[in-house]
N, CA, C and O atoms as a GROMACS GRO file, in nm:
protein
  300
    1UNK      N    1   6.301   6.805  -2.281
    1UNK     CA    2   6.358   6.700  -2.201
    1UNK      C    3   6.510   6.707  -2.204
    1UNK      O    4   6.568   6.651  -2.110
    2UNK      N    5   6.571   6.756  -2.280
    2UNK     CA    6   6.750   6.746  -2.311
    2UNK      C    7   6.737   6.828  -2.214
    2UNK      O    8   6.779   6.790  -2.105
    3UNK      N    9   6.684   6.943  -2.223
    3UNK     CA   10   6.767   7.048  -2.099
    3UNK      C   11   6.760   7.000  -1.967
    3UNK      O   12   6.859   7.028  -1.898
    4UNK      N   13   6.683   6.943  -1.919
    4UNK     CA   14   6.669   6.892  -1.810
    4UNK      C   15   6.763   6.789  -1.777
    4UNK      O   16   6.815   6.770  -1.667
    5UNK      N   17   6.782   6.723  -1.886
    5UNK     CA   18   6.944   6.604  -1.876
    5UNK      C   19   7.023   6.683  -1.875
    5UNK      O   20   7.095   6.691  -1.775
    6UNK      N   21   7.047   6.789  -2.005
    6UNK     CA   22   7.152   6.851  -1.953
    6UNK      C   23   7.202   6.931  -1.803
    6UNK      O   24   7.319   6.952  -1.772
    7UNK      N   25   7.113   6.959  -1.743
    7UNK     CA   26   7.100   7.011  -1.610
    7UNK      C   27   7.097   6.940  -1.494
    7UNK      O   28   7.138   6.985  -1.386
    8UNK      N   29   7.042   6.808  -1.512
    8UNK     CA   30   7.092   6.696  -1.423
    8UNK      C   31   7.032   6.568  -1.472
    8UNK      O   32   6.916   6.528  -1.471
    9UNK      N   33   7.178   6.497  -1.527
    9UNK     CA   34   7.102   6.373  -1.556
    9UNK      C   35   7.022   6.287  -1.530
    9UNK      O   36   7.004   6.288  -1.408
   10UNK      N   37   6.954   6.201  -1.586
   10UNK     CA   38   6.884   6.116  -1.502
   10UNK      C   39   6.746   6.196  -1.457
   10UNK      O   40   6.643   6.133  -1.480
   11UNK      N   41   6.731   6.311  -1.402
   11UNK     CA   42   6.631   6.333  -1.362
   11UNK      C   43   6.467   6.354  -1.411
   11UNK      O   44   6.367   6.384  -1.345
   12UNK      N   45   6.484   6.324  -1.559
   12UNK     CA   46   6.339   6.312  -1.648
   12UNK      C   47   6.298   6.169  -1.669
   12UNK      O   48   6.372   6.070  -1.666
   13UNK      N   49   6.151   6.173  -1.693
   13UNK     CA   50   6.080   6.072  -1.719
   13UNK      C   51   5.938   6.085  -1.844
   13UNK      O   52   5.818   6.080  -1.819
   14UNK      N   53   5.992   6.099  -1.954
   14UNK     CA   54   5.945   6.098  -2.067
   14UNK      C   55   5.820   5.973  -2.111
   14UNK      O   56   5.820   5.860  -2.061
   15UNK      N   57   5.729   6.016  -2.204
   15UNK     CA   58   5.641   5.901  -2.205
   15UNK      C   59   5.578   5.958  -2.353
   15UNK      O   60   5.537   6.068  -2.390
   16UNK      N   61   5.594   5.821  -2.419
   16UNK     CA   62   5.560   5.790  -2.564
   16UNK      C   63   5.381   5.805  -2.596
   16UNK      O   64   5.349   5.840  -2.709
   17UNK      N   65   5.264   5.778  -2.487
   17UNK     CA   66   5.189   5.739  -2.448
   17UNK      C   67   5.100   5.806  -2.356
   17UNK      O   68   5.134   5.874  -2.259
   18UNK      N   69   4.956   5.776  -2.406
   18UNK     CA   70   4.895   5.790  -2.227
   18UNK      C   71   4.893   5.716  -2.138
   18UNK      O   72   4.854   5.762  -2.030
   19UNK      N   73   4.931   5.579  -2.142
   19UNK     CA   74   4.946   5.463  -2.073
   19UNK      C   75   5.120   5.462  -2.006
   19UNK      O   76   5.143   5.404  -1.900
   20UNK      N   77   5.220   5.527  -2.075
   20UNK     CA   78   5.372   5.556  -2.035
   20UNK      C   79   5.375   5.679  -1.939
   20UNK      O   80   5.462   5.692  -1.854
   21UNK      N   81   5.256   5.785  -1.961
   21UNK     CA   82   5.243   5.867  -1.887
   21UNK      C   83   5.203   5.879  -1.733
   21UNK      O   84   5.253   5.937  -1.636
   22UNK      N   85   5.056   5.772  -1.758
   22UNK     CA   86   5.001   5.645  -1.618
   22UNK      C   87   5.108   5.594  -1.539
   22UNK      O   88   5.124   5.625  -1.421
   23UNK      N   89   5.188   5.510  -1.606
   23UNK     CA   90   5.318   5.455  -1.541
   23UNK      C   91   5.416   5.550  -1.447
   23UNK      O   92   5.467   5.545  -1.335
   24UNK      N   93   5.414   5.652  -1.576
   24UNK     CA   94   5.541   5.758  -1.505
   24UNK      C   95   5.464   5.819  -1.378
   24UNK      O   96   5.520   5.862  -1.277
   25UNK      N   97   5.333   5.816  -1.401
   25UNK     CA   98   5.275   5.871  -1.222
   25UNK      C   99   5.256   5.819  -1.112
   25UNK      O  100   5.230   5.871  -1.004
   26UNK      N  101   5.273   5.677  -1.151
   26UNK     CA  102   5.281   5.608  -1.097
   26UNK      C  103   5.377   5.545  -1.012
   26UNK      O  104   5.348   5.498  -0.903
   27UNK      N  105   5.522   5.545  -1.076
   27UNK     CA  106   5.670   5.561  -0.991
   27UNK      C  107   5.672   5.670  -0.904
   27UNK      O  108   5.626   5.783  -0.923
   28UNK      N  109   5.744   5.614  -0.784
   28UNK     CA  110   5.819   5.666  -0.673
   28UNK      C  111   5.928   5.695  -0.698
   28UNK      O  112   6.007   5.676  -0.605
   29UNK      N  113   5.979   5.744  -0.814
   29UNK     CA  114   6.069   5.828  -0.814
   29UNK      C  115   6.139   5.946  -0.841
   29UNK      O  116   6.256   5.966  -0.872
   30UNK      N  117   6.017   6.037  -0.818
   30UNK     CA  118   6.048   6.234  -0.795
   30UNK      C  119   6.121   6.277  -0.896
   30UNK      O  120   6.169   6.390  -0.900
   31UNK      N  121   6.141   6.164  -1.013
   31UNK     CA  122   6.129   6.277  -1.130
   31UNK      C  123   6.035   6.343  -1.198
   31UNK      O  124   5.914   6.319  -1.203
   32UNK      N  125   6.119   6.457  -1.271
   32UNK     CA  126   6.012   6.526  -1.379
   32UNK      C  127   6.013   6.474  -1.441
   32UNK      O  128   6.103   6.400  -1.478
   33UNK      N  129   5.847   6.498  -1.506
   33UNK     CA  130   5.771   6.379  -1.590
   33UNK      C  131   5.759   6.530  -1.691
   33UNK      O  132   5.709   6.639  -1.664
   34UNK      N  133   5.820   6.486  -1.803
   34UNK     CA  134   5.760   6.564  -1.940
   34UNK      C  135   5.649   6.537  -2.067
   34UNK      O  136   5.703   6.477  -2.159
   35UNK      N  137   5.534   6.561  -2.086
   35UNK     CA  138   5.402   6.497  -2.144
   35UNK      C  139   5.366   6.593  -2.235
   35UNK      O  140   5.439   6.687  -2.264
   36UNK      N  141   5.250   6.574  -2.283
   36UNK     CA  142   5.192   6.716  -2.391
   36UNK      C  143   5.076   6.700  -2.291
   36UNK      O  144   5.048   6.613  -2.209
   37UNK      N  145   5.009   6.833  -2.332
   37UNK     CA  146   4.872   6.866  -2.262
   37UNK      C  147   4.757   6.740  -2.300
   37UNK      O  148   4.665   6.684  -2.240
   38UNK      N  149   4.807   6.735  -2.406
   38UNK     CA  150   4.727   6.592  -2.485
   38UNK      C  151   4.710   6.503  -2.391
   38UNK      O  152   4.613   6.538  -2.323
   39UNK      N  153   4.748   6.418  -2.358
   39UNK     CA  154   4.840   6.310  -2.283
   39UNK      C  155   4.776   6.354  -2.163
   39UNK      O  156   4.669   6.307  -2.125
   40UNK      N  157   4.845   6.452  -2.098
   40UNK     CA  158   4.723   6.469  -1.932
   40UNK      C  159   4.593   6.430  -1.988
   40UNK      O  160   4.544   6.319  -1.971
   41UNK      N  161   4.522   6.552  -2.076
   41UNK     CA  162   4.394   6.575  -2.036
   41UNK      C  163   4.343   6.413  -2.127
   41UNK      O  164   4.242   6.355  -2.086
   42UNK      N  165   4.398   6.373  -2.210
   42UNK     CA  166   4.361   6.223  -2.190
   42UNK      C  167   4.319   6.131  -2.052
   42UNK      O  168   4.215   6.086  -2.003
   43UNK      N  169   4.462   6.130  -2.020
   43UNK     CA  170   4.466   6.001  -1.887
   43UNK      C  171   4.359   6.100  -1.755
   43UNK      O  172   4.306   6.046  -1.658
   44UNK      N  173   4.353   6.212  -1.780
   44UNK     CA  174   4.246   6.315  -1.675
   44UNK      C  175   4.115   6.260  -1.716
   44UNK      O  176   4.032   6.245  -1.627
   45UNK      N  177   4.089   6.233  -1.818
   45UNK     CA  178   3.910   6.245  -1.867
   45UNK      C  179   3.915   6.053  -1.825
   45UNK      O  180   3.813   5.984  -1.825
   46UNK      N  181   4.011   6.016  -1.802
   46UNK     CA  182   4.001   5.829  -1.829
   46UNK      C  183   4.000   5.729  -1.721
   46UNK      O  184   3.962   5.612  -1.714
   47UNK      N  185   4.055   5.817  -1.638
   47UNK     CA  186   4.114   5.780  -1.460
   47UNK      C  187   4.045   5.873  -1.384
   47UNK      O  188   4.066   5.993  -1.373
   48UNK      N  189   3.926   5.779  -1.314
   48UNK     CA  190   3.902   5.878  -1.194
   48UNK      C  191   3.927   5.926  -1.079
   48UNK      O  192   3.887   6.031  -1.028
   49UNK      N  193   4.046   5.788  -1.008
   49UNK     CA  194   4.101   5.811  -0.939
   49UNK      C  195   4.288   5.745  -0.889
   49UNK      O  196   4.320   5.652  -0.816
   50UNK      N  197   4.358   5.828  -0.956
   50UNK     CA  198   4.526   5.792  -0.911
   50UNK      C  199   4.558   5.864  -0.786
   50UNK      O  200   4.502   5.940  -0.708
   51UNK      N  201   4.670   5.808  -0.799
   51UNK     CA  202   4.725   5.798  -0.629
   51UNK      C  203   4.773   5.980  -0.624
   51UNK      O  204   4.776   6.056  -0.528
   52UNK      N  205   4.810   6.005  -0.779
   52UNK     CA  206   4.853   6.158  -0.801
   52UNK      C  207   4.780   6.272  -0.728
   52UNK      O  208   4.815   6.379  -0.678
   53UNK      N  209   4.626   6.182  -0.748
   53UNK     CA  210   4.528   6.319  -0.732
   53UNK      C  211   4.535   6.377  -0.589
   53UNK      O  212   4.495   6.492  -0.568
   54UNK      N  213   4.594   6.285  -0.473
   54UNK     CA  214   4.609   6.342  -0.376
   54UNK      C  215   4.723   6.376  -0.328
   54UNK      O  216   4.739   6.402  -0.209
   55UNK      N  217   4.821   6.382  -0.420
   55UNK     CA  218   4.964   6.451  -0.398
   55UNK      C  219   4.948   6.607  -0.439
   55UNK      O  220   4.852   6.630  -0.513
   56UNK      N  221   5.006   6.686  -0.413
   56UNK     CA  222   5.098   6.822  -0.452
   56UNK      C  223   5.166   6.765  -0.534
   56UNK      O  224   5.227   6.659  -0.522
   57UNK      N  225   5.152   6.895  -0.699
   57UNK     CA  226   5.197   6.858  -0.764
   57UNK      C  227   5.228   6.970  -0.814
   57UNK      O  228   5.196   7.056  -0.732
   58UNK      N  229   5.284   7.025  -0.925
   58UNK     CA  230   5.370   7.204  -1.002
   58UNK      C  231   5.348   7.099  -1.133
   58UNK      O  232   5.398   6.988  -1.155
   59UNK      N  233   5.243   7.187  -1.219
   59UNK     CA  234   5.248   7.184  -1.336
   59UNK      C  235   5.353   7.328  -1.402
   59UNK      O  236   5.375   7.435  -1.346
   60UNK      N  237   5.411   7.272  -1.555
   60UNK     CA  238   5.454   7.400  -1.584
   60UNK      C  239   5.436   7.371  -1.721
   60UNK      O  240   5.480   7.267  -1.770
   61UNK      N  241   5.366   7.468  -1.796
   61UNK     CA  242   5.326   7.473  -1.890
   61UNK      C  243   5.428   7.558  -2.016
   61UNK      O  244   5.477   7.671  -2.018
   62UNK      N  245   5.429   7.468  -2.093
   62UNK     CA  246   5.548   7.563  -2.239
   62UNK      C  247   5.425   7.587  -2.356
   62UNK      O  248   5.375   7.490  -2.414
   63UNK      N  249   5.368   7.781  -2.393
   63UNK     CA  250   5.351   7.756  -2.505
   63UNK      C  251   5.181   7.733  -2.406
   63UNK      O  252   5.090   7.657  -2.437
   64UNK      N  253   5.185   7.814  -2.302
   64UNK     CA  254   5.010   7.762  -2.230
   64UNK      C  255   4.929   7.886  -2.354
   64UNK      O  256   4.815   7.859  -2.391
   65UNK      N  257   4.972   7.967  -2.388
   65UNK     CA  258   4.918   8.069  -2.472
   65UNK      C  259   4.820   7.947  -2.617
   65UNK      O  260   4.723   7.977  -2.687
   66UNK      N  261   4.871   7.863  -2.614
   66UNK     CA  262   4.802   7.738  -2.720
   66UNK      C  263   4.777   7.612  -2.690
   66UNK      O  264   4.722   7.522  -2.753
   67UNK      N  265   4.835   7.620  -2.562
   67UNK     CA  266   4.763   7.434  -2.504
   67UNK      C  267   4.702   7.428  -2.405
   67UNK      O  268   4.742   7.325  -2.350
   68UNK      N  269   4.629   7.473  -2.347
   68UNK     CA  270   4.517   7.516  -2.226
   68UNK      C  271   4.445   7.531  -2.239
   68UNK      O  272   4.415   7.647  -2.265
   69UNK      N  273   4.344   7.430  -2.235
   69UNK     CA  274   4.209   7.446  -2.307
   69UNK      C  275   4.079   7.357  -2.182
   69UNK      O  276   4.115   7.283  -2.091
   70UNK      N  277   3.982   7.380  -2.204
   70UNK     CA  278   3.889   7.265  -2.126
   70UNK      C  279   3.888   7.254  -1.977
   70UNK      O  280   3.917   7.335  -1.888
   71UNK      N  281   3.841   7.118  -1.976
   71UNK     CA  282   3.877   7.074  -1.804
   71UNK      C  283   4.003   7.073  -1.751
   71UNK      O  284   4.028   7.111  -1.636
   72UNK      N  285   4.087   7.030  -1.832
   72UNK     CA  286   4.223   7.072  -1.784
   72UNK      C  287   4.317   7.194  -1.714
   72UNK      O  288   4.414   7.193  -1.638
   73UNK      N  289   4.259   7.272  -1.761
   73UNK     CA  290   4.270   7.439  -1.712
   73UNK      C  291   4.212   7.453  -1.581
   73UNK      O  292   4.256   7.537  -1.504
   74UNK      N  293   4.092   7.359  -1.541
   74UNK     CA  294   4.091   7.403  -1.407
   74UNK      C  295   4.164   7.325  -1.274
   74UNK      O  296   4.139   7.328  -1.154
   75UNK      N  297   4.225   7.283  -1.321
   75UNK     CA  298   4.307   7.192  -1.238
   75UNK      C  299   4.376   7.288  -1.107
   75UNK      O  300   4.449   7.235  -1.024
   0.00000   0.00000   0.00000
């Protein structure tokens, strides 16, 4: 998340939570949202349907060599 401030402020949206994570998908405001795989495939297995699921979206994965696992992977 720093590099991304450092690169343009303001533009991240961090979340403590799977419920801060919900929220952050929930704003209209086109920032990057930074999460653990945790955290998706949580709020993925819990929510059947957000407003996300029918947006275009760019996942980017840090470290997918150890956090890509399950249903999540077929996204």
């Amino acid at each position: 998340m720093k590099e991304y401030q450092r690169f343009s402020p303001d533009s991240v949206n961090g979340s403590d939570s799977t419920v801060g994570l919900k929220r952050n998908l929930e704003k209209d405001d086109n920032k990057i949202i930074v999460t653990t795989i945790q955290k998706l495939n949580n709020l993925m297995k819990n929510e059947d349907s957000l407003p996300v699921y029918q947006q275009q979206v760019v996942f980017i994965f840090g470290e997918c060599h150890r956090s890509q696992f399950g249903e999540v992977q077929k996204i």
